[in-house]
N, C-alpha and C positions, 0 to 999 in steps of 0.2 A: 651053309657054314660048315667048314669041315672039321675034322674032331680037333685037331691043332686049335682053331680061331675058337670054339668054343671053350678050352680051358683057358685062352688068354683074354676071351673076353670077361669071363668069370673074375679073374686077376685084375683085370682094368676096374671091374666092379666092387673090387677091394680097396686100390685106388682110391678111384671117387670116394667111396663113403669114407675115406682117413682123409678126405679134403684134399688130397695132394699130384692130382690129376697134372700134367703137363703139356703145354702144346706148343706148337713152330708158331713165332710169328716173323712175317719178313720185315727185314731192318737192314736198312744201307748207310754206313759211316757217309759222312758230310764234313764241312770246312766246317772250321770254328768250334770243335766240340760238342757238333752237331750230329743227331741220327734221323732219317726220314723213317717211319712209322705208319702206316694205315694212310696215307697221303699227308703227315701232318709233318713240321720239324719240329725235334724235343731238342733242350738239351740234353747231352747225354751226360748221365754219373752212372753208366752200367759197361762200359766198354773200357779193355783192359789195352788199347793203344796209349798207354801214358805220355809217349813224346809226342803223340799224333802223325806220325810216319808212316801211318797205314796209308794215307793216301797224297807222301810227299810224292815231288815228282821226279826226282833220281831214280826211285824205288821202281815205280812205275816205266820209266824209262831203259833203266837196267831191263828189268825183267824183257821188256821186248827187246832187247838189243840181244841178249840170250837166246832167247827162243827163236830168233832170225837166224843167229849162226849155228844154233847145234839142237833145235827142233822143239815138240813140244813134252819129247818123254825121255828116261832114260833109257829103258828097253829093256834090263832088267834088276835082279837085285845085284848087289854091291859084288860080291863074289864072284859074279859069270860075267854080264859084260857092263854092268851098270855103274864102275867107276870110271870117270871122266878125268882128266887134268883139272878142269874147274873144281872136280870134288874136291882132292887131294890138297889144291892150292889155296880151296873156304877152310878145310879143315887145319893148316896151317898159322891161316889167317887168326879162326878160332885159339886156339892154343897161342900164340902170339898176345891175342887181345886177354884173356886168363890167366896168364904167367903159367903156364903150365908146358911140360915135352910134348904132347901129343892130345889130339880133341878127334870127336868121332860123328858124325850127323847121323841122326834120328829123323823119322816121319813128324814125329809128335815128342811134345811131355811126356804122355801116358805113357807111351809104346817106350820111350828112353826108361822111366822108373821100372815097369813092367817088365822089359826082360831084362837091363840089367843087375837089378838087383836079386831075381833066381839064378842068374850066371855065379853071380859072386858068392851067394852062399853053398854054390856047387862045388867050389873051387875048396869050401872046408869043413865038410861033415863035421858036423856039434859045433857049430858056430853059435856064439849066443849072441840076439840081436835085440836092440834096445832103441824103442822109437818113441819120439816127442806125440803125444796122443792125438795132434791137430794135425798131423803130420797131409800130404796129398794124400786122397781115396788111391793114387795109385802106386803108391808106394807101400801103402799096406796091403795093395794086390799082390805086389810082385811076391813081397813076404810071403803073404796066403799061398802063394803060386808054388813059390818052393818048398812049401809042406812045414814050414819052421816055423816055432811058437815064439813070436815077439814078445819083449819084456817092456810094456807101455809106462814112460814116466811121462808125469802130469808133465800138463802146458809150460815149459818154460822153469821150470821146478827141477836146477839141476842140483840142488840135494838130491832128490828124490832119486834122479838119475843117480848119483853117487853111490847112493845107499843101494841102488839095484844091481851094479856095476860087483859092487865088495859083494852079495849077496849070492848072485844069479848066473856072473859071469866067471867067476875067481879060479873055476877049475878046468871051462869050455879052453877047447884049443886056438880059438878066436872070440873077437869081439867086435862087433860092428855096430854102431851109432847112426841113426838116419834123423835129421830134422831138415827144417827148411829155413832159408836166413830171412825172408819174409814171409808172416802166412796169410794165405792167402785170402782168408776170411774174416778174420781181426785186425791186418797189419801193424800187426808188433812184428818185431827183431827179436832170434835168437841170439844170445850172448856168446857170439863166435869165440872172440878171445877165451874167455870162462869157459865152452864145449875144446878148445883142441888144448887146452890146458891137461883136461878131464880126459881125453883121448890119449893123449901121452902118458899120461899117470898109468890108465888101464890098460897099455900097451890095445888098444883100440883103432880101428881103421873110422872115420869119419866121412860119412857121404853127406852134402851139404845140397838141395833141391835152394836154383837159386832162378826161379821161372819169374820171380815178381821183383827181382832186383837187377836184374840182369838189363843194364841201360838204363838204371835210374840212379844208382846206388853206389857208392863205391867211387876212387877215383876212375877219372874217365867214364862213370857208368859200369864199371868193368864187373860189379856185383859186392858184396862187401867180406867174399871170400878175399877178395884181391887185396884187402885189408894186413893179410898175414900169410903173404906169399909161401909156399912149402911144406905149410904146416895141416893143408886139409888132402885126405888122401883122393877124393871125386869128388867132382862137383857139375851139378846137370844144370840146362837152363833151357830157356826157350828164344826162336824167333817171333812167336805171336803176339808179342805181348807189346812192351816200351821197342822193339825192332819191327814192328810195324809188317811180319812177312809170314811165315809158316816154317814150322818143323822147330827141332830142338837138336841139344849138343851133349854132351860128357866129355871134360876135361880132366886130366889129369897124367899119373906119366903112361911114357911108350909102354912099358911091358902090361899094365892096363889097358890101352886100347889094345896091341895084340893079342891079349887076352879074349877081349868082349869082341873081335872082331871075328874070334875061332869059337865062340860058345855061346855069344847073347841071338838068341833064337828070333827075336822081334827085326833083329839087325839084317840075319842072316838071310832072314825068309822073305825079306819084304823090297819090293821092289825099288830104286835108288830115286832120292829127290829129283824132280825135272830141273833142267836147266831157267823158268823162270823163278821157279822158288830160290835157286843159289845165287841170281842175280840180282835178288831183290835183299837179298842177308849181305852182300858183297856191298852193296848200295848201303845198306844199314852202318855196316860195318866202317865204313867211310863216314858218317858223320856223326854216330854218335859220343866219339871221346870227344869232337869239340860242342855238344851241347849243353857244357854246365850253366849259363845262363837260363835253359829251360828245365833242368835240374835242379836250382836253385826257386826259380818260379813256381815250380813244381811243390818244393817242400814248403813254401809259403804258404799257397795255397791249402794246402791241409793243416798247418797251424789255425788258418783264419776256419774251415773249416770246424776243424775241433774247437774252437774258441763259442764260434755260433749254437755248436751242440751243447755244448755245458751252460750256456746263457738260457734253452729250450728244456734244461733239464734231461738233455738224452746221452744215455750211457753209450760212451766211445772206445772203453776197454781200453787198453795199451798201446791204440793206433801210436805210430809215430811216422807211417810213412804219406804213399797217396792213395793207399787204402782207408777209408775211413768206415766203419761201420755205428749206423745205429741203432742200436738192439731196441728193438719194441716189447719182446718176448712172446707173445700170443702168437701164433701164425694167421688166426683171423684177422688180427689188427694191422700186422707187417703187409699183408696181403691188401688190407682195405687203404691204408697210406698209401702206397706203392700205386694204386689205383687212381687216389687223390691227386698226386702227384703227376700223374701220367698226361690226369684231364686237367690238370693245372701249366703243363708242357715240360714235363721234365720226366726223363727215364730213370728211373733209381727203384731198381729191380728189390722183389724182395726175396732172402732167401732162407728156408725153412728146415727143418730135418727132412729128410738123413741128413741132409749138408752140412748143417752145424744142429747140436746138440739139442734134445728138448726143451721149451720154454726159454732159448736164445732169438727164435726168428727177427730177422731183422734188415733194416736198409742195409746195402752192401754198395758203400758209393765212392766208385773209383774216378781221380780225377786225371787229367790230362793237361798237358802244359798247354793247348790251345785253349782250353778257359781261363776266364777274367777273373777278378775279383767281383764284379759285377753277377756273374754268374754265380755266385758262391753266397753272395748275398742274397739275390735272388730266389734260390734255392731254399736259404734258409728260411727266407720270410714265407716263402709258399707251406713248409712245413711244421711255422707256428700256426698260417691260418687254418691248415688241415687236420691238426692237433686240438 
């Protein structure tokens, strides 16, 4: 063991005994709201495919139609040779589907929160920044990243935001707002209207992280920034999620993405989406303003959902979307459910601190417009027997 593996093994033995060890297990998405598991098929309520277009077959078929004509890589980052016509033409697309002048493609979420939001507070030494507490792990990095003390207002508590704004910000030469329009752990909605009210008053710029709404929410799915075109100054989202594909985006106007095109570090240095990945967003991008029928299937299903938990007596928090969580509290008990459930045929993952707070552990059960109502029922019945 070399002196490295011996301090990290030390660390892993800190781990274990806080109970909170972690491992890979292999899982392949399937038809029907399905995941194959250890050779077994669950239903799944742990996978963030909400329209289940991970495994349509446009997507699929895109992608190789791609990668046949312009290969399997870009070759490099975006700067030197790694922009293509299909970049320039998704990111168009992007910005198009947004309402917005101009959109930018990321590898990831993270890497989008991560370096853009150090860029932007580059742009204005003593910027004061004010973030919703639940906010993503990487949006409080990028903060961290740029050396700058965020001003945390409680969950959804935009007094408190108010009161920090008049307090903390009143004499900074900027003010920046970070939340997310779905989070991603609770799924509640922030009160978009009520935050760019509050942004204008404060003479405030407004980043809105829209990774869980993005294709479900919103007309057309378009996120429910799209709600109040002009009035949000960024807005990030993803393709993993309800688009069924890989990487993520930031919209908003041109002099913003030429901005982050000349100074977000994650952008600059990282090599450019392959051509299957943008044929599979392009494929995405084609169907999902006409899937409000499975947007609407979608919100049903978590009424019925939440209806079943509150009958079990299980705390659903603010859900209102197809996030539903059900808070157990204990991480041993979230963890022993989560097990019941698994040998009962159903994935509904449990998730514990750091992720969310102490004494919240809980189901985190995300649904997908390929389940039934049947499924839902099912579900719930498996989790009064396991109860």
């Amino acid at each position: 063991m070399s002196r490295l593996d011996s301090h990290l093994q030390a660390a892993l033995a800190r781990i274990d005994k806080a109970g909170q060890r972690r491992t890979l297990r292999a899982t392949a998405l399937a038809p029907r709201g399905r995941v194959i598991r250890d050779g077994r098929e669950l239903v799944d309520f742990s996978s963030n495919d909400y329209l289940g277009l991970a495994r349509h077959p446009l997507l699929t078929e895109r992608a190789r139609e791609w990668t046949a004509r312009d290969g399997t890589g870009s070759g490099a980052s975006r700067l030197v040779t790694g922009t293509s016509a299909a970049h320039l033409a998704l990111e168009a697309r992007i910005a198009a589907f947004k309402g917005t002048e101009a959109a930018l493609l990321f590898a990831s979420g993270w890497q989008a929160n991560a370096a853009v939001i150090p860029a932007l507070l580059a742009a204005t030494p003593g910027v004061a920044v004010f973030t919703d507490r639940l906010i993503h792990a990487s949006m409080h990095a990028g903060v961290a990243m740029a050396g700058v003390r965020q001003h945390r207002f409680r969950h959804n508590d935009l007094d408190h935001l108010e009161t920090l704004l008049a307090s903390k910000g009143a004499d900074a030469p900027a003010r920046l707002i970070l939340t997310e329009s779905v989070f991603s752990m609770d799924g509640d909605r922030a009160d978009l209207p009520r935050l760019t009210a509050i942004a204008e008053a404060h003479d405030a710029a407004l980043f809105v992280d829209e990774a869980h709404a993005t294709g479900v929410l919103g007309p057309q799915g378009r996120g429910l920034s799209a709600e109040m075109p002009g009035r949000i100054d960024l807005v990030m989202g993803t393709f993993s999620k309800a688009l069924g594909g890989f990487g993520a985006y930031v919209a908003g106007s041109r002099v913003l993405i030429d901005y982050l095109v000349n100074t977000a570090s994650g952008f600059i240095f990282t090599t450019a989406p392959p051509p299957a990945v943008l044929g599979a967003i392009d494929a995405a991008l084609d169907l999902v303003p006409g899937m409000d029928a499975e947007r609407a299937h979608l919100a049903a299903l978590g009424d019925r959902l939440r209806e079943g938990l509150d009958a079990l007596g299980l705390d659903h928090g603010h859900s209102s979307t197809q996030i539903v969580p059900a808070v157990i509290g204990a991480e041993e008990d979230a963890m022993a459910l989560s097990a019941k459930l698994e040998a009962a045929g159903f994935l509904a993952s449990a998730i514990r601190p750091p992720t969310v707070p102490p004494g919240t552990s809980r189901l985190r059960l995300a649904l997908r417009a390929s389940h039934s109502a049947a499924d839902i029922d099912a579900l719930l019945a498996a989790i009064g027997d396991a109860l």
